[in-house]
N, C-alpha and C positions, 0 to 999 in steps of 0.2 A: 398334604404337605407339599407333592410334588408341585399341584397346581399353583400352590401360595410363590413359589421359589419362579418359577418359570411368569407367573405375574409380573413378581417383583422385577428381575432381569428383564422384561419386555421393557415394565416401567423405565429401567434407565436406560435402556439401551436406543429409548425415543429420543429423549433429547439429546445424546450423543449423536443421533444423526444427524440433527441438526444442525451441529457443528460440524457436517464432514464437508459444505459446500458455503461453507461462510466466509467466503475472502472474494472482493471484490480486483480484479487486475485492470489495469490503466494503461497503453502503449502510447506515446509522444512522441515527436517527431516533430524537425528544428526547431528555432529558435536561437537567439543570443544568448550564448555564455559569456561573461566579463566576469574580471576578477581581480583583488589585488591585496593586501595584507588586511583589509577590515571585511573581506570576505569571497564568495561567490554566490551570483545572481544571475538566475534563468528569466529571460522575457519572451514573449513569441512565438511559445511554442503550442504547438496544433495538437491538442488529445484528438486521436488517428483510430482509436480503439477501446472497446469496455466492454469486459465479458466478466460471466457473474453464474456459476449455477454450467457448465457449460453451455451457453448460449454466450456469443461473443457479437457484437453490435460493432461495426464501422462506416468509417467520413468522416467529416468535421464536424464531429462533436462536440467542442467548447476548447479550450486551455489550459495550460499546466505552468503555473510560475513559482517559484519559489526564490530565496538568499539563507544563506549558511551564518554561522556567528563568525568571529573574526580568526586569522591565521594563528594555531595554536605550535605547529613544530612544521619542519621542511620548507620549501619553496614549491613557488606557482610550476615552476620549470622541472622540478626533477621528482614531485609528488609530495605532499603534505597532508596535514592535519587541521581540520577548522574546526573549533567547537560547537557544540549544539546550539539550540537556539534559533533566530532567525524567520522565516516564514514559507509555508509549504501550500499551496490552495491550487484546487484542481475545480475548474469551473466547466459545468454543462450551457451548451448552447439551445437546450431542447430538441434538436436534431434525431431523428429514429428511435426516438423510447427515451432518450438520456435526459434524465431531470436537466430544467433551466436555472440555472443559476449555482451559487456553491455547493459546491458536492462534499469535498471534504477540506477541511481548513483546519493549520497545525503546523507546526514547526518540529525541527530535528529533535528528538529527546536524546540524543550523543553526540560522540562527537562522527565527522565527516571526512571521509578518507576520500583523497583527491590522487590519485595510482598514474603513473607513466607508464604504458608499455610500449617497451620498443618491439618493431616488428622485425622480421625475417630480412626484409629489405633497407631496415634501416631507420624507416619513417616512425612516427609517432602517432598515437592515439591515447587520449585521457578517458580515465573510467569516475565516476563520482558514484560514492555508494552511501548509503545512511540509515539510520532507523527514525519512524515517526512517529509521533502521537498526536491526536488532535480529535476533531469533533465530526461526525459524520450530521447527514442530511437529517435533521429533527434535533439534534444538540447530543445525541452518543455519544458515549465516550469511542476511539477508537486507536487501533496500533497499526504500523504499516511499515514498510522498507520499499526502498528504491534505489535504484540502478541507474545514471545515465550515462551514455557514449556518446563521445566526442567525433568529429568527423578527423578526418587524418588530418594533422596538422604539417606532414610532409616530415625533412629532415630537422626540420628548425622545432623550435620548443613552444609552447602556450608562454603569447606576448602579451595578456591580459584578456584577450577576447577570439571567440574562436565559436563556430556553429555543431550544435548537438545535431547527433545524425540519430539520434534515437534512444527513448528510454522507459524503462518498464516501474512502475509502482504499483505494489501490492497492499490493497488494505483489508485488515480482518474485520468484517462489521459483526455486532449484535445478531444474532434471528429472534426472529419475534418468541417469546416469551408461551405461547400457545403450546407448544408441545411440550414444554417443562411442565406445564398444570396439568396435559395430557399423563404425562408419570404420574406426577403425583394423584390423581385420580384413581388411577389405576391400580397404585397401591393401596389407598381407601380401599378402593372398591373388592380389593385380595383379602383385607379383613373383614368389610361385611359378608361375603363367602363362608371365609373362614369360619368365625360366627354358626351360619346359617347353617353350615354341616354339622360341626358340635352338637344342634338344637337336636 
């Protein structure tokens, strides 16, 4: 009985691991931020980074653009609210290991919080944060959040447009499917045992 119990738990505790290294990270760096009541939109900005599994891959690796849905409460100037929606896509340039071409493609599933922080000295920096959903590389489903920062904008406020000094997206992908069958085998395989001592 002992062995059937300690089977079983291996069984799940396989694909549980699986899941301990399944999130894919993204670092970016500039690009154009503009903006205005129908929303915010990133252009030009350089994927600098992509690590996966602890192994972390950089250079110019490909792109990162996306736009938000349109201004849902506050202003561009003192922090607001943009609804979901819009378009999120993170494209590889084949560069050091990095798939060519789209990587992950998807839009905001909420809404998008656009933050003022004033500093110490007075100056300003914007934070953009959000959750995503969208399709990973082979057509997966996938989820993800991201973070960008705004370069200082000095004393004065975000005038519509202003340069990302840097931002991180995290997405959860799928793992292959092989070590969940691996479980389940293995519980099979606790009952034919099981079985076998009986006899």
């Amino acid at each position: 009985m002992k062995r059937m119990i300690l089977l079983f738990l291996l069984a799940l505790a396989l694909p549980m691991a699986a899941f301990a290294n399944n999130s894919v990270d993204f670092t970016n760096a500039g690009g154009a931020l503009s903006g205005s009541s129908a929303g915010l939109s990133l252009t030009g900005s350089t994927l600098i980074a992509f690590g996966r599994g602890g192994a972390t891959k950089t250079g110019n690796l490909g792109t990162l653009a996306f736009s938000t849905g349109a201004l849902s409460s506050g202003n561009l100037q003192m922090g607001a609210t943009f609804a979901g929606g819009g378009t999120f896509t993170i494209t590889g340039n084949g560069t050091n290991g990095v798939p060519n071409g789209t990587i992950f493609s998807g839009a905001f599933s909420g809404p998008v919080t656009w933050t003022l922080v004033t500093l110490a000295n007075g100056t300003h920096n914007y934070t953009l944060s959000g959750a995503l959903t969208g399709t990973w590389i082979g057509g997966a489903a996938v989820n993800g959040a991201t973070v960008q920062l705004t370069i200082n904008t000095g004393k004065g406020f975000f005038n519509g447009s202003t340069t990302i000094s840097s931002g991180d997206t995290n997405i959860v992908v799928p793992e292959p499917g092989s070590l969940t069958l691996l479980g389940t085998g293995l519980v099979g395989l606790a009952g034919v045992i099981k079985r076998k001592l009986k006899v």
